[in-house]
Backbone as a chain_set.jsonl record, in Angstrom:
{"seq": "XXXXXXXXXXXXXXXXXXXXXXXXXXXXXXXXXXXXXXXXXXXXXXXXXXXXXXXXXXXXXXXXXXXXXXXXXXXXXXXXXXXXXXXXXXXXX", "coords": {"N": [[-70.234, 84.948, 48.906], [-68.613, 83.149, 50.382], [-67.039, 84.801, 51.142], [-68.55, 86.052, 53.582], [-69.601, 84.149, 55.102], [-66.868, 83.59, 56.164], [-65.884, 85.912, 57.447], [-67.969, 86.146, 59.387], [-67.844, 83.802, 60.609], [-65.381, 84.662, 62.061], [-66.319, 86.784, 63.62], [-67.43, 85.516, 65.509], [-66.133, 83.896, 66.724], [-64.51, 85.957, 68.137], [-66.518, 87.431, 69.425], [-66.708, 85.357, 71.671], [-65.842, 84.588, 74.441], [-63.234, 84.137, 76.555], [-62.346, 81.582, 78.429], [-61.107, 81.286, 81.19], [-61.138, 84.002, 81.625], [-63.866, 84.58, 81.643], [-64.196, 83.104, 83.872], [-62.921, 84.538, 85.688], [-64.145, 87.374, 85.749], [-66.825, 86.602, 86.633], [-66.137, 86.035, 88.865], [-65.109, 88.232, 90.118], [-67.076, 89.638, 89.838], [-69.262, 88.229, 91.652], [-67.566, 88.386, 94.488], [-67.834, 91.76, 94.784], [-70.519, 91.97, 95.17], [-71.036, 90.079, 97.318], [-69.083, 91.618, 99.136], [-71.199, 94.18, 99.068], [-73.42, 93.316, 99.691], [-72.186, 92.463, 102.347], [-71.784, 95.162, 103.509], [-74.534, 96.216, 103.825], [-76.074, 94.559, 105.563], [-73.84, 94.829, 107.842], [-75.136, 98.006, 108.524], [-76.695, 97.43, 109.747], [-76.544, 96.208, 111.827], [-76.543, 97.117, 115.657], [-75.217, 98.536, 118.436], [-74.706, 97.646, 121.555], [-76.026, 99.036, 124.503], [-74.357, 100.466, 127.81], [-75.845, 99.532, 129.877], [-77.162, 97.318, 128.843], [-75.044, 95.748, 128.261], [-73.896, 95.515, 130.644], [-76.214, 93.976, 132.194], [-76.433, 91.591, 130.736], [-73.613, 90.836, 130.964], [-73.964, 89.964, 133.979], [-75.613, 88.331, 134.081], [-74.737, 86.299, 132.932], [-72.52, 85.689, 134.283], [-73.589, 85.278, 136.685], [-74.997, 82.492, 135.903], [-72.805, 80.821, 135.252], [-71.553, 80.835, 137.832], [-73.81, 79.239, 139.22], [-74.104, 76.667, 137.673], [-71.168, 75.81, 138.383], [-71.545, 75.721, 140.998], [-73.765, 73.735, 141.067], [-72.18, 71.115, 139.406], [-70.101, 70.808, 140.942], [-71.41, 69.833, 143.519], [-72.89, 67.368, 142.467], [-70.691, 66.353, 141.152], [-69.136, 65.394, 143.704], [-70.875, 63.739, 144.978], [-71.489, 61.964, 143.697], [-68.604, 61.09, 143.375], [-67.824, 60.309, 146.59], [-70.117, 58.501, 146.688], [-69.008, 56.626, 144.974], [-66.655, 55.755, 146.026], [-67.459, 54.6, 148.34], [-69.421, 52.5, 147.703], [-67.19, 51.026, 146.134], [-65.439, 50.326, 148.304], [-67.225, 48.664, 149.526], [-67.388, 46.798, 148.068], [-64.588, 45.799, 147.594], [-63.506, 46.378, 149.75], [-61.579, 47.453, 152.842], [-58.415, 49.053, 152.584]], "CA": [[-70.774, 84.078, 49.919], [-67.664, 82.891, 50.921], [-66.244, 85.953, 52.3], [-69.473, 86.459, 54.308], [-69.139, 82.865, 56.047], [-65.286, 84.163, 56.474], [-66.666, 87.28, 58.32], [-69.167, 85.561, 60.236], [-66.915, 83.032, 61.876], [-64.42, 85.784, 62.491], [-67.065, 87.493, 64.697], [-68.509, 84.32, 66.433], [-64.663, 83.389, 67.799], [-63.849, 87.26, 68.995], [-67.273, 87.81, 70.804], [-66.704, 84.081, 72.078], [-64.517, 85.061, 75.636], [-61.667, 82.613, 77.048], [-63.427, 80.498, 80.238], [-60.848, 81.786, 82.152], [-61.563, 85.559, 81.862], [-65.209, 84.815, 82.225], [-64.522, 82.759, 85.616], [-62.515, 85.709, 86.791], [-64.983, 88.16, 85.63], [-68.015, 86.398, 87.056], [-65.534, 86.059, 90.213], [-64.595, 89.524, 90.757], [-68.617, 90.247, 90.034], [-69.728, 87.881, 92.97], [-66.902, 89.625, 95.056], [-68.253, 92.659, 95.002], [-71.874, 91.562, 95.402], [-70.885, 89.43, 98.602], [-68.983, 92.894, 99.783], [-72.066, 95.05, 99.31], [-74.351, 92.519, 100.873], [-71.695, 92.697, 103.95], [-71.959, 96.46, 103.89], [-75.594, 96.036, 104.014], [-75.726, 94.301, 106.652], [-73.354, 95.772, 108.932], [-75.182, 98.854, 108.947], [-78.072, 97.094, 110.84], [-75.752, 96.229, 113.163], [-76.809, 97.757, 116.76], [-74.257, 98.441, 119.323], [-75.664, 97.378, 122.797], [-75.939, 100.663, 125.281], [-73.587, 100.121, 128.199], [-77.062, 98.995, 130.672], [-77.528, 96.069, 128.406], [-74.089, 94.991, 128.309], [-73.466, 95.034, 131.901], [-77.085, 93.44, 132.559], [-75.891, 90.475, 129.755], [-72.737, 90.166, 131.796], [-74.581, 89.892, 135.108], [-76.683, 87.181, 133.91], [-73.378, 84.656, 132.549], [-71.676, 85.542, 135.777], [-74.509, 84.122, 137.42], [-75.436, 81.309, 135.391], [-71.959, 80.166, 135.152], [-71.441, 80.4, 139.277], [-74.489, 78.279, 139.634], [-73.49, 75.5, 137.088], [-70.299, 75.158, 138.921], [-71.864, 75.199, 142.594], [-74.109, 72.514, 140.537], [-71.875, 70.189, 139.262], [-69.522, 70.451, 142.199], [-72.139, 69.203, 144.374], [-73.22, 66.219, 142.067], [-68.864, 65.201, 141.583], [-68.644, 65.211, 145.29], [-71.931, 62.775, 145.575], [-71.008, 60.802, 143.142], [-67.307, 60.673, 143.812], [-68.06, 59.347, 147.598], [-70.947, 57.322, 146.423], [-68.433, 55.401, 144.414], [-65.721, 55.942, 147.036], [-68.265, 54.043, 149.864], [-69.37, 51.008, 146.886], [-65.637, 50.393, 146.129], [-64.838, 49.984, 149.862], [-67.592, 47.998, 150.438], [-67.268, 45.828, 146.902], [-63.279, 45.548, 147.405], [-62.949, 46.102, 151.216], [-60.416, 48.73, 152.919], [-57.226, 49.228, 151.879]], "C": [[-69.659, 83.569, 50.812], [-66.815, 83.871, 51.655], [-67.627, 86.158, 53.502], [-69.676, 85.646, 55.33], [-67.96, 83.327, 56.72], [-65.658, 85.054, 57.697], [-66.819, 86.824, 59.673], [-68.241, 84.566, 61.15], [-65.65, 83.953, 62.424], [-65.176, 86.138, 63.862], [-67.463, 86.784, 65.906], [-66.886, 83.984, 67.133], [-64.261, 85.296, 68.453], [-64.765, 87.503, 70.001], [-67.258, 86.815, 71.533], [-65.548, 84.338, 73.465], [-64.182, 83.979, 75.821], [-62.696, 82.469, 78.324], [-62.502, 81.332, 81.233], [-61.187, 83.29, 82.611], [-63.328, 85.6, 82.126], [-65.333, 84.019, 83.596], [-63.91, 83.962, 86.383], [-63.278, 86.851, 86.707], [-66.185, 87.882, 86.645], [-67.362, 86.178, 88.858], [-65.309, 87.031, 91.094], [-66.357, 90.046, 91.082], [-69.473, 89.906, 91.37], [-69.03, 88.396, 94.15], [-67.637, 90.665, 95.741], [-69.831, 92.507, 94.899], [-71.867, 91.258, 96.773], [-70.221, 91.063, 99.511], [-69.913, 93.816, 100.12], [-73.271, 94.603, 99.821], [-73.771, 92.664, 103.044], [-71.991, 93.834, 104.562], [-73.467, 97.025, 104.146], [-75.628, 95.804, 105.37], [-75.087, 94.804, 108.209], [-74.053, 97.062, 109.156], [-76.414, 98.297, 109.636], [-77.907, 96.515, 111.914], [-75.82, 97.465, 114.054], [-75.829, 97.885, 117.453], [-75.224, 98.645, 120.282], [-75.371, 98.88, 123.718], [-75.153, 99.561, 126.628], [-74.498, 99.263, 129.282], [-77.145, 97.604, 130.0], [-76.293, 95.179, 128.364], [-73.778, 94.746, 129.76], [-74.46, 93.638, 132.567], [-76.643, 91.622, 131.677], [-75.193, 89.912, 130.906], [-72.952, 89.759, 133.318], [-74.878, 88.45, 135.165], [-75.607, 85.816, 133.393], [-72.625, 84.951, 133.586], [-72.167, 84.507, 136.29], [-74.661, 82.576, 137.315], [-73.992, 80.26, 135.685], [-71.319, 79.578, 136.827], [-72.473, 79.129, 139.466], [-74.43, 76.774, 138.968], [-72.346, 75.036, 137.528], [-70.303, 74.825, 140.139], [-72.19, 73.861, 142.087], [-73.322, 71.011, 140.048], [-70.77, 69.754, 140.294], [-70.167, 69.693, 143.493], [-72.546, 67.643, 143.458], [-71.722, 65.295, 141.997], [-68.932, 65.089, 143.21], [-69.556, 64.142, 146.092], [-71.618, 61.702, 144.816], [-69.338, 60.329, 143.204], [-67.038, 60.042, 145.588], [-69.252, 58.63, 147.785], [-69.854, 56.319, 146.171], [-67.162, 55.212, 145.063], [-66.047, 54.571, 148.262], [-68.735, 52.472, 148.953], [-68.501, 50.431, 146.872], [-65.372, 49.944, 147.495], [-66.333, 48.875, 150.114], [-67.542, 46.503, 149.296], [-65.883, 45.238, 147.603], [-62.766, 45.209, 148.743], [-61.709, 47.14, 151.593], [-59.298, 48.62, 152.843], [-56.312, 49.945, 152.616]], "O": [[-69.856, 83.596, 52.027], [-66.059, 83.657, 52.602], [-67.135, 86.582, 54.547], [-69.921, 86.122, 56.439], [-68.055, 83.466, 57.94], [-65.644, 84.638, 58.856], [-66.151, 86.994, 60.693], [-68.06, 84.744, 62.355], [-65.08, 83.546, 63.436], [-64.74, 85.842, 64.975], [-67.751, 87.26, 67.005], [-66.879, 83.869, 68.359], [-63.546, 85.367, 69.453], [-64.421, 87.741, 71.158], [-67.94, 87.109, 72.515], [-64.35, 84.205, 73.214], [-64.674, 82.942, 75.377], [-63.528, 83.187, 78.878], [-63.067, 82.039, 82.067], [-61.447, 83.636, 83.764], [-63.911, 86.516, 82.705], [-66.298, 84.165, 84.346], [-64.303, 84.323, 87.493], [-63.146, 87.548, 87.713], [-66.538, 88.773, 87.418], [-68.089, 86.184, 89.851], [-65.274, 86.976, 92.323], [-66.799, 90.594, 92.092], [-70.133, 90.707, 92.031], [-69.783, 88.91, 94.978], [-68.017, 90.618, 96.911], [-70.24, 93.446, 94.217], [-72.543, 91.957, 97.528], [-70.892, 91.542, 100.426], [-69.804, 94.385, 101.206], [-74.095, 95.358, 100.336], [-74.31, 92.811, 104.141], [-72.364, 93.898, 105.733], [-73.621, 98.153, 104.615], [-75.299, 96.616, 106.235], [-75.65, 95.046, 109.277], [-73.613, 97.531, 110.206], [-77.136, 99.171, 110.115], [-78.728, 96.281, 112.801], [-75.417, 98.57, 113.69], [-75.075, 97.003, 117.043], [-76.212, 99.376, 120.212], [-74.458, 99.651, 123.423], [-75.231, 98.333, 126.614], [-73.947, 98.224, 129.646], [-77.199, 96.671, 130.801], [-76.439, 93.958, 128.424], [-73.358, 93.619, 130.023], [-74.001, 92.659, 133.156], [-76.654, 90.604, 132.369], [-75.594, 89.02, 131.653], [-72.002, 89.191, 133.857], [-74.527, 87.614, 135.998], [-75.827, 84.613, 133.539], [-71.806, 84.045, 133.739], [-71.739, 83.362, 136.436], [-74.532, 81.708, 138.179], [-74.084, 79.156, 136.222], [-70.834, 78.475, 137.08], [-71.998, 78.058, 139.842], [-74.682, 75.79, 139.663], [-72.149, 73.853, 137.25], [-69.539, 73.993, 140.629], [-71.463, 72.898, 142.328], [-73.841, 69.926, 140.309], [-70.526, 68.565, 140.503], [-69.499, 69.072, 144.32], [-72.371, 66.675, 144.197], [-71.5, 64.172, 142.45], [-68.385, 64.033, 143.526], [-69.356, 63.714, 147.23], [-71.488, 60.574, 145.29], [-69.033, 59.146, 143.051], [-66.047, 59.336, 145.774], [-69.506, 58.139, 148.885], [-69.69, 55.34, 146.899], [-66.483, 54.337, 144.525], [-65.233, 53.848, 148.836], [-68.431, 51.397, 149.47], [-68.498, 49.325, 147.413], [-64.969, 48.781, 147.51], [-66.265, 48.267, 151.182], [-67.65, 45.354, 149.723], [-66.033, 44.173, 148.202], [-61.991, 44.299, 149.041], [-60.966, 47.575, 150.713], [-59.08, 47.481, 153.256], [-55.201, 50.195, 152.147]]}, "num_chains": 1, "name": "protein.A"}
C-alpha cells in the first residue's frame, strides 16, 4: 500500500507542468492562432482597381479644397467682424 501511494504521488507531480512552461505554451499557442486569424483575413483583402483609386482621390481633393475655401471665408468674417467691434469698443489706434 505504501509503495502504491509512493507511485501515485510520483505521477501526480511529473504530469503536474511548471506555470511557467504552461504560460509559454499557452503563449506560443495564442501566437499562432492570432497569426492564422491574420492570414485569414488578409486574404479577403481587395486591392482597389486603379478607377476607384483615382475616383477616391478626386473626391478628398475636392472635399478638402472646399473646407478650406470654407473656413477661409468664415476667418476673414470673423477676423474683421472683431477687427470693426474692437475699433469701435476701444477706438482707433
Amino acid at each position: 500500500m505504501a509503495k502504491t501511494a509512493l507511485v501515485t504521488e510520483d505521477k501526480q507531480k511529473a504530469a503536474k507542468p511548471n506555470a511557467l512552461v504552461q504560460n509559454t505554451t499557452t503563449s506560443i499557442e495564442r501566437a499562432r492562432t492570432f497569426l492564422g486569424d491574420v492570414r485569414a483575413e488578409m486574404r479577403k483583402v481587395v486591392t482597389p482597381s486603379r478607377k476607384e483609386v483615382q475616383a477616391t482621390t478626386t473626391v478628398v481633393l475636392v472635399t478638402v479644397f472646399v473646407f478650406a475655401a470654407f473656413f477661409f471665408v468664415v476667418d476673414y468674417i470673423f477676423s474683421n467682424g472683431l477687427a470693426l467691434l474692437m475699433g469701435k469698443l476701444v477706438g482707433p489706434q
